[in-house]
C-alpha positions as a printed Julia matrix, in Angstrom:
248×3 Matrix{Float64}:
 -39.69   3.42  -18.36
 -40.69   7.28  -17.09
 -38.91   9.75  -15.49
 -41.39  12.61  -13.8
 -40.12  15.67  -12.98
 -41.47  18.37  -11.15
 -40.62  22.34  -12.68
 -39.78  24.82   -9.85
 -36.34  24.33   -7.93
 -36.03  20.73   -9.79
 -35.56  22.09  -13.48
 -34.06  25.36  -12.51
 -33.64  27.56   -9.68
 -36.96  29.47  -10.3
 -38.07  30.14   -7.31
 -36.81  33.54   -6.86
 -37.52  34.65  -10.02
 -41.35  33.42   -8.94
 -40.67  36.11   -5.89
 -39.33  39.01   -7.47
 -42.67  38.35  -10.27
 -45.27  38.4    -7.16
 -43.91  41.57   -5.65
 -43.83  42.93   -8.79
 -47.94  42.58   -8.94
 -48.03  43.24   -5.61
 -46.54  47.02   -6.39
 -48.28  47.36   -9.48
 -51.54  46.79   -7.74
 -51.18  49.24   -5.04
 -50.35  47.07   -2.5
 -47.57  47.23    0.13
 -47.19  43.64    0.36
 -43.27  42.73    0.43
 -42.0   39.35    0.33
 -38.48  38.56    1.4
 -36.26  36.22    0.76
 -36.68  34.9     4.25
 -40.62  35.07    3.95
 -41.13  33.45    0.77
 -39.11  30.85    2.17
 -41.38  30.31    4.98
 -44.25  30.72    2.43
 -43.57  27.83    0.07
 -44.66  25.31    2.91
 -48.0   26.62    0.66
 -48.36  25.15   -2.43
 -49.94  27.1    -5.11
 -49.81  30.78   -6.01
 -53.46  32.02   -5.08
 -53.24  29.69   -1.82
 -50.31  31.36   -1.06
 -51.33  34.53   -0.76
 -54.31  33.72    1.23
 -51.77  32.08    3.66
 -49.87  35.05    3.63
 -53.02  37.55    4.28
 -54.29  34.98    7.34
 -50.84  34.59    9.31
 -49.1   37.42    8.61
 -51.39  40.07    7.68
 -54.5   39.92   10.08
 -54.29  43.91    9.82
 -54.99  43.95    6.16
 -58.78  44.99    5.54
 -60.1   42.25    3.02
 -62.12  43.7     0.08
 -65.44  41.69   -0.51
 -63.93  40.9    -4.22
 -60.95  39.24   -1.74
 -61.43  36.19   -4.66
 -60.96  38.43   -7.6
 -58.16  40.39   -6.37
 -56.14  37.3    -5.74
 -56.71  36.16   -9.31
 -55.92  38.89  -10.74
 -52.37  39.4    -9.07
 -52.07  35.77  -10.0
 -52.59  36.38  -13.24
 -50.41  39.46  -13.68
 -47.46  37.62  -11.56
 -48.08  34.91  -14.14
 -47.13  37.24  -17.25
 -44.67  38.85  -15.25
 -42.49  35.93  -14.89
 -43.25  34.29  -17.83
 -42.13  37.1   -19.69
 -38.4   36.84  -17.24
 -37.95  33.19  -18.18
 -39.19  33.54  -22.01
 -36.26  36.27  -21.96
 -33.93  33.47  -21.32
 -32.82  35.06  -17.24
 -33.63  31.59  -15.94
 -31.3   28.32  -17.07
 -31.76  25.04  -15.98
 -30.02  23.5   -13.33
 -26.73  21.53  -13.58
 -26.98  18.15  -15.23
 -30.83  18.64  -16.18
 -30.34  18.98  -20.13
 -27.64  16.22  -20.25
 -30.11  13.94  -18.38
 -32.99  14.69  -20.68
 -31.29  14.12  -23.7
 -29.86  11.45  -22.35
 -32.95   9.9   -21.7
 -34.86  10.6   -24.93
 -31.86   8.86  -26.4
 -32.57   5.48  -24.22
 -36.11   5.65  -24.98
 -37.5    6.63  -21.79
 -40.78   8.46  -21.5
 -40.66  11.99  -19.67
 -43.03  13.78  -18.03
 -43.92  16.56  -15.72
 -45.59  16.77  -12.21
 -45.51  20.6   -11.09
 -47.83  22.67   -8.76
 -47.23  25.47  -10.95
 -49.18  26.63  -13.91
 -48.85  25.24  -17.45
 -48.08  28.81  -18.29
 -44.97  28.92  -16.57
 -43.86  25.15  -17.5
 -44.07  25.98  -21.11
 -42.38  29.17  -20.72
 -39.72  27.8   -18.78
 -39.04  24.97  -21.31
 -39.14  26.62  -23.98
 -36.97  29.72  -23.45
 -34.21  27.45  -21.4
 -34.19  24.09  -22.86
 -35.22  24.0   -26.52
 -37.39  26.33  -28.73
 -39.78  23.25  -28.65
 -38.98  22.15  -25.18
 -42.19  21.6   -23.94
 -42.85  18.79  -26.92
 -39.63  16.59  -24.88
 -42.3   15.58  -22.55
 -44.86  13.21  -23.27
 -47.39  14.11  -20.4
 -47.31  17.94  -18.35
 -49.12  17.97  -15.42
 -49.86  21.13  -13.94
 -51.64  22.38  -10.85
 -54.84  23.28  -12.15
 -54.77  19.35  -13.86
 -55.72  18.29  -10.33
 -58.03  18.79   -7.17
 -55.34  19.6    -4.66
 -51.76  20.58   -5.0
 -48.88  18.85   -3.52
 -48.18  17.49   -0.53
 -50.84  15.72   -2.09
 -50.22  13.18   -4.4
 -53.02  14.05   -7.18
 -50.31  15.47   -9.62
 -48.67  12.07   -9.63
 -51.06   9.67  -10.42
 -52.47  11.96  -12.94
 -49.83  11.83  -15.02
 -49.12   8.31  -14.28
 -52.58   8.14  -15.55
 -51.32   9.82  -18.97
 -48.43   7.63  -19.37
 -50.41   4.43  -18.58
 -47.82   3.49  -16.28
 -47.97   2.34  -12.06
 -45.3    3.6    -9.96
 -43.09   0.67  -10.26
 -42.37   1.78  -13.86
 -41.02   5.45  -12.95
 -38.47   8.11  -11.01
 -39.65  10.91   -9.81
 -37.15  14.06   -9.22
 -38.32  16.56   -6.81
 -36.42  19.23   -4.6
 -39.11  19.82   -1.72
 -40.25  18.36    1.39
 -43.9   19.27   -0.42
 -42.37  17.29   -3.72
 -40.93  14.33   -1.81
 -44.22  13.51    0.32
 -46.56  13.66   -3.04
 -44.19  11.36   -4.97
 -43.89   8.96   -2.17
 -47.47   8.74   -1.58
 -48.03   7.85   -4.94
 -45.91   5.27   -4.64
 -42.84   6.45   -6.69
 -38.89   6.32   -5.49
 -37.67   9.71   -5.76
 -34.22  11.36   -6.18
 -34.04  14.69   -4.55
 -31.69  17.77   -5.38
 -31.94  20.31   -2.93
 -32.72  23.75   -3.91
 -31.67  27.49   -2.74
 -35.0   27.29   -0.93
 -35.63  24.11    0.33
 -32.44  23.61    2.06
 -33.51  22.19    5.3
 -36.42  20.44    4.33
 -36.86  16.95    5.92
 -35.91  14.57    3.07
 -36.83  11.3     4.61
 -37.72   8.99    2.66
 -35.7   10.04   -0.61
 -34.18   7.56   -2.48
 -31.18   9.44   -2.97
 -30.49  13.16   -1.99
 -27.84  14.89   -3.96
 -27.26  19.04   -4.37
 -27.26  18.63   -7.72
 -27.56  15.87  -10.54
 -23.84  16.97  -11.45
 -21.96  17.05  -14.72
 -18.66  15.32  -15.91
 -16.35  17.93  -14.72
 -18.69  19.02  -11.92
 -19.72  16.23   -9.63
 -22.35  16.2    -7.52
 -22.65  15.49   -3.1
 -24.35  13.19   -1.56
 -26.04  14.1     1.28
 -28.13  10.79    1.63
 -28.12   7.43    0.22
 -25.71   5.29   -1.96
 -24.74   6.66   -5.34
 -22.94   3.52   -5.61
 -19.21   5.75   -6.5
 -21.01   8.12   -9.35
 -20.22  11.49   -9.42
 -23.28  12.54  -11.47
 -26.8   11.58  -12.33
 -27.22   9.08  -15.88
 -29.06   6.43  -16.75
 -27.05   3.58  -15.1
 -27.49   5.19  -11.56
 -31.03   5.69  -12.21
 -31.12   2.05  -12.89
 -29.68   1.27   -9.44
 -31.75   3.85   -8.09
 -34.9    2.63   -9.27
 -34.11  -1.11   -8.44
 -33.24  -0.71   -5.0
């Protein structure tokens, strides 16, 4: 009856575009932080922008000399990060992943409630949605759940049942697609099967537990791989494997 998606690696491949914005602020500020593609993969084990920065500052920067506004600086280069990328994906430089807009349409078309379950601010999920799926994008889903909707961020599984919450649904009624380890452990604690496409950063991850792990949800004339579980023959993600999925 509901499909829940999370935003960041799921929809699209955002997460270097999320990168690029932080060291951005970073410069802007002053600061000689520098976040590599290596780093910020080891970083996202953090969920949540401020929190990850604080990570950053306690296990790889013991040297830096924390201000006494250490709270205020962190928001602000959250917040100008923030309109940095925003302003990238509202320019259209971020498009959804493969299979993600036939799936959603094909699901509004069945009658299925959609929602989203994201660590990431509602800033970013409107931008995102509106600049790569529709000029109204964000109005295709019923509930958005954002990290500051919640108490804690994934692993935990707040995000879930507060938009489970919304919908006035359990578990047993919805999918959830994720594309981290983070993602997957949330989801599944709530008590929701989950399909997992793996993302440029979260290759690696452990994926235990997923209900089905593809690379991609896969298109017609571009099928996806399996890399765990039964697609039962399909070569890309619809309805009818969700079905299967979901009744496993």
């Amino acid at each position: 009856r509901a499909l829940l998606f999370d935003v960041d690696g799921t929809l699209a491949e955002t997460e270097e575009v999320h990168r690029v914005s932080f060291n951005h602020a970073f410069a802007a500020a002053g600061l000689d932080w520098v976040w590599s593609v290596d780093l910020y993969r080891a970083l996202l084990a953090v969920t949540g922008g401020k929190e990850r920065m604080r990570y950053y500052l306690d296990t790889y920067r013991p040297d830096y000399v924390r201000p006494a506004n250490l709270d205020e600086l962190i928001a602000g280069l959250h917040q100008a990060k923030t309109r940095i990328y925003t302003e990238t994906v509202a320019s259209g430089g971020v498009p959804l992943r493969p299979g993600v807009r036939r799936l959603l349409e094909q699901a509004r078309g069945a009658g299925l409630r959609l929602a989203i379950a994201t660590t990431t601010t509602p800033d970013n999920v409107t931008a995102l949605l509106n600049a790569s799926l529709a000029p109204e994008g964000e109005a295709w889903f019923e509930v958005i759940a954002a990290g500051s909707s919640v108490p804690k961020k994934k692993p935990a599984p707040d995000v879930y049942y507060y938009a489970m919450e919304q919908l006035g649904l359990g578990p047993e009624a919805c999918l959830a697609f994720e594309d981290s380890e983070n993602g997957l452990i949330a989801a599944r604690a709530a008590g929701l099967k989950t399909l997992v496409t793996v993302s440029d950063f979260t290759q690696g991850h452990d994926f235990s537990g997923a209900a089905l792990l593809l690379d991609q949800l896969g298109e017609p004339d571009a099928p996806f791989h399996v890399l765990a579980g039964d697609a039962g023959g399909a070569c890309y993600v619809d309805i009818d494997l969700l079905k299967r999925v979901h009744a496993r």
